[in-house]
N, C-alpha and C positions, 0 to 999 in steps of 0.2 A: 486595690489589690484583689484581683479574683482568684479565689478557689477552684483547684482542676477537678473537674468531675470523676467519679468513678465509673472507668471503663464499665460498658454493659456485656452484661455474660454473652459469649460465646452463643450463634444460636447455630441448630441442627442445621447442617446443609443439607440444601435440595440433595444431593447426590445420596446424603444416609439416608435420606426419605424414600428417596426412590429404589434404593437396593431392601429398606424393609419392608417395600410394601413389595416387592419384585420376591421375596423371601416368605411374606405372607402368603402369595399368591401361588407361590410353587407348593408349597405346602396343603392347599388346597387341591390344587390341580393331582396333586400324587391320591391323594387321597379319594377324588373323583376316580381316576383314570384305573386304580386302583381296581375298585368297586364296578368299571366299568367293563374291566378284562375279562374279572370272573366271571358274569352274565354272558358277555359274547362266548368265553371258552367253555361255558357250563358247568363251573364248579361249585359247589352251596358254600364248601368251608366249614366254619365251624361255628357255634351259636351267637357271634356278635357277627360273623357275614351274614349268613342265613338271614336276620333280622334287616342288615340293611340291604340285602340284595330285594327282601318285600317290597321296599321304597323304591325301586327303579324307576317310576314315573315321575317320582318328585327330584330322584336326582338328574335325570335327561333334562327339565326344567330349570333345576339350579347348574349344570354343565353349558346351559344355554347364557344364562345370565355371567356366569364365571368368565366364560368366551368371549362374551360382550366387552365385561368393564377391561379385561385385560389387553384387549384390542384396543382397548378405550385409552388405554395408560403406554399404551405404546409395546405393552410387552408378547411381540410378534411369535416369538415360537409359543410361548405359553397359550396363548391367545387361539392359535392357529389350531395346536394340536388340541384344545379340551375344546373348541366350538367344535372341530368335525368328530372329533367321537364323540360327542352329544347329539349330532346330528344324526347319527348312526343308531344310537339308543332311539331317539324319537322316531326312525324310521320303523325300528324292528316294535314298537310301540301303537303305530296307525293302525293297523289292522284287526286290533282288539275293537276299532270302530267302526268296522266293514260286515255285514251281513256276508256267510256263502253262500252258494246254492248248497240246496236240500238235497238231498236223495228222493230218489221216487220210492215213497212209500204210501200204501196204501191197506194198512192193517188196520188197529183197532187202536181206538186214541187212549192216551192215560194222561195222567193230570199227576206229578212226582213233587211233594215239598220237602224240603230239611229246613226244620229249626236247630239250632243250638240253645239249651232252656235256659244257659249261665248260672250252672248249680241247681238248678230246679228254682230259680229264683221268677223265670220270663211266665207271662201273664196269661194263664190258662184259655181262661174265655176267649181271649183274643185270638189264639192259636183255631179254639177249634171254633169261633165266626170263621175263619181265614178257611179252613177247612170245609164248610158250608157253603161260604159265598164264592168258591172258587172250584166247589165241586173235584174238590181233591180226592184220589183212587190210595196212592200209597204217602202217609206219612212218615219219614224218619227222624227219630228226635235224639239228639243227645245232651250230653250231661242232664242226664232225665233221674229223676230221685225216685224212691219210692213213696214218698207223700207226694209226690206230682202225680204219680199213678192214679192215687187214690181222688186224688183235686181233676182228676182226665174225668175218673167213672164220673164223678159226680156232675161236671159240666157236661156229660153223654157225649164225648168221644167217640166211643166204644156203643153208640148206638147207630152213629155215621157211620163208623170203621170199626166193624165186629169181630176185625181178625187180627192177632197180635203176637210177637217175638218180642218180649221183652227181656233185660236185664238190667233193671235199675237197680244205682248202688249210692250211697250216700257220697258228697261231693260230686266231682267233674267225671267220673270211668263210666256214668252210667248210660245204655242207649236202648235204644228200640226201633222198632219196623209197626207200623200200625196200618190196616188196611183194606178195602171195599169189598177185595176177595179175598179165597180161602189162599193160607200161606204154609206154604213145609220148611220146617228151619232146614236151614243149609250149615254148613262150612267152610267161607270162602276165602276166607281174611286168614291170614298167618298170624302170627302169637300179634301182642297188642297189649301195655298196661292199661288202656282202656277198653271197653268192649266195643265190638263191630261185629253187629250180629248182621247177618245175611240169612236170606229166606225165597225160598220158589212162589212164585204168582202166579197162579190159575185165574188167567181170565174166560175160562169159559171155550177150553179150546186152542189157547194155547197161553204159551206159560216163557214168562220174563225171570229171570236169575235178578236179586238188587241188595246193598250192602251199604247200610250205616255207616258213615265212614269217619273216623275219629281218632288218628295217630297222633302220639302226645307232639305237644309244639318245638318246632326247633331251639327256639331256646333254654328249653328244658335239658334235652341231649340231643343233638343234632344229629348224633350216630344213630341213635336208636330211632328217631325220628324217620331217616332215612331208611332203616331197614323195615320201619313197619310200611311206609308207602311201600317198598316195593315187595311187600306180603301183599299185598290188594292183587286181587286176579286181573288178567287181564283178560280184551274180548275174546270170545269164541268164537269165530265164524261159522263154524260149522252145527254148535249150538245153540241154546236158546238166548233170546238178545238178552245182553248185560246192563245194569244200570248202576254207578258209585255215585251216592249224595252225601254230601254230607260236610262238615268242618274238616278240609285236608291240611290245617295247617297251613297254607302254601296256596304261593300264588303263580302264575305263568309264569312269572322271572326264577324261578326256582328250578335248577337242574332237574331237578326230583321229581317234580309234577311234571313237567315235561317229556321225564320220560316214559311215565303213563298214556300220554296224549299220544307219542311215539308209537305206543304201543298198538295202538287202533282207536282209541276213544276218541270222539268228538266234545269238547266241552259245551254244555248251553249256553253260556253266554256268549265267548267266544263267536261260535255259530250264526247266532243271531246280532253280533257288532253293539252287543251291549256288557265286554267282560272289564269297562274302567267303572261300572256300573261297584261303589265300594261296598263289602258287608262285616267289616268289623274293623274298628268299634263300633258303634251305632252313633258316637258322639264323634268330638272333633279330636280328640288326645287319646292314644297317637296318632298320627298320620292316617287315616282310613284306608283300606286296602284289602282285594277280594280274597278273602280264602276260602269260603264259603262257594263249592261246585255241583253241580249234574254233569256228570261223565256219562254220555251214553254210547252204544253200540253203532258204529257206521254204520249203518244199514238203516237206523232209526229217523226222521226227520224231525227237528224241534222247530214245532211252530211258534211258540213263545215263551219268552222268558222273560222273568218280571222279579225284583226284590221286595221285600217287605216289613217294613216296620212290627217289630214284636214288644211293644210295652215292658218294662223289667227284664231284659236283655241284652247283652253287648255286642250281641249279632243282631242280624235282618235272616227273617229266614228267604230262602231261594225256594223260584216255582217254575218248572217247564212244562210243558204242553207238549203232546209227542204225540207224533204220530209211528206205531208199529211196521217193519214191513209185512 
């Protein structure tokens, strides 16, 4: 006499497998495509887009892979439409790797750094070796403290660059302008919970406008964020060339920064087909990603740009070579 076995449980069918991963996958896809509009339509949003509209290289990347497997799985519209708007993204993406042509200029060269000190914590010496062996004209620093000040005189800063706008202040609001020539504070920056001092450069004849540049982060208040970029002056044509260095927050994928760029400024990096080049964090978590710019004056020609390791930092500062017209 044999024993009837007991039936074996029920399993998933292929068909429920395939509708949740078809279900996973659209879920993704909205989410890309999502994220993908806002970029192409120019909108920042509000402190959790802002943050991932920064990522737009890593998500053109993952839109690529997305478009793959779903192609892969058979699931044709989904597949179709997030490969070519990813394709789309990595198009408007290339060019960050293209040198332009310069302008013809032929003025007097300057040598422009920003650091970010991250609280006054980043490694003094090192900043001003950097300032020596790179023969830098205007340093801009920010979240500069007033014991970094003191830790500057001491390492002879301020015997390279005798000329100074400071306002350090305890924590991240504090900044400065440090420099080779004589400098007249200005007023160029609109209101700002951090400070953005701005200051006139006399080189001997003629004279550059430039401005620390320090607007709290999008995901602090994305509104406010936004209204202080667009207190940042824009170029003068008819003026003396303008320079914005400095921590913007904000990267090229950002409405906001763009429409500075809009405005007449040239980015350094950008210019020179070096702006995937990333400057904060300095480590690998989060994502690395440039906020960190030289905006200068069309008229100007940037012969080089180069990033730099800062010791106790969670930036790199930025260095461009210029030539005046």
């Amino acid at each position: 006499m044999h024993t009837a076995e007991a039936p074996a449980p029920p399993r998933a069918s292929s068909s429920y497998r395939r509708n949740l991963g078809m279900i996973a996958l659209l879920v993704l896809a909205l989410a890309f495509l999502e994220i993908a509009a806002m970029r192409v339509i120019g909108v920042d949003g509000n402190r959790l887009t802002a943050a991932l509209l920064a990522l737009t290289p890593y998500w053109a990347v993952g839109g690529l892979m997305l478009g793959g497997v779903s192609l892969g799985l058979r699931h044709w519209w989904i597949g179709g439409i997030v490969l070519a708007v990813a394709l789309a993204l990595v198009a408007m993406q290339v060019p960050r790797a293209i040198a332009a042509t310069q302008p013809p200029a032929h003025g007097a060269a300057l040598r422009v750094m920003s650091s970010n000190q991250y609280l006054g914590h980043a490694d003094v010496d090192t900043i001003v070796r950097l300032v020596r062996e790179n023969q830098i004209d205007v340093l801009n620093l920010l979240e500069l403290t007033p014991r970094e000040v003191r830790e500057f005189e001491r390492a002879g800063l301020f015997e390279t660059l005798p000329y100074r706008v400071l306002k350090p202040q305890y924590g991240g609001a504090g900044s400065g302008i440090v420099s080779r020539y004589p400098l007249t504070e200005l007023s160029l920056a609109g209101p700002s919970r951090m400070e953005q001092p701005s200051a006139r450069v006399d080189l001997g004849g003629t004279s550059i406008e430039i401005v620390a540049v320090h607007p709290i982060p999008p995901t602090t208040d994305a509104a406010e964020w936004k209204k202080e970029v667009a207190g940042l002056p824009g170029p003068d044509s008819h003026g003396p060339v303008r320079i914005l260095a400095g921590d913007f927050n904000a990267t090229v994928d950002h409405a906001t920064f763009r429409d500075l760029l809009g405005a007449g400024y040239t980015d350094a990096a950008l210019s020179r087909g070096e702006a995937f080049t990333s400057t904060w964090p300095s480590r690998f978590f989060p994502p690395p990603v440039t906020i960190d710019h030289v905006l200068v004056d069309p008229r100007v020609a940037v012969e080089h740009y180069r990033v730099l390791d800062v010791p106790g930092s969670d930036h790199k500062a930025v260095l461009a070579e210029l030539t005046l017209p």
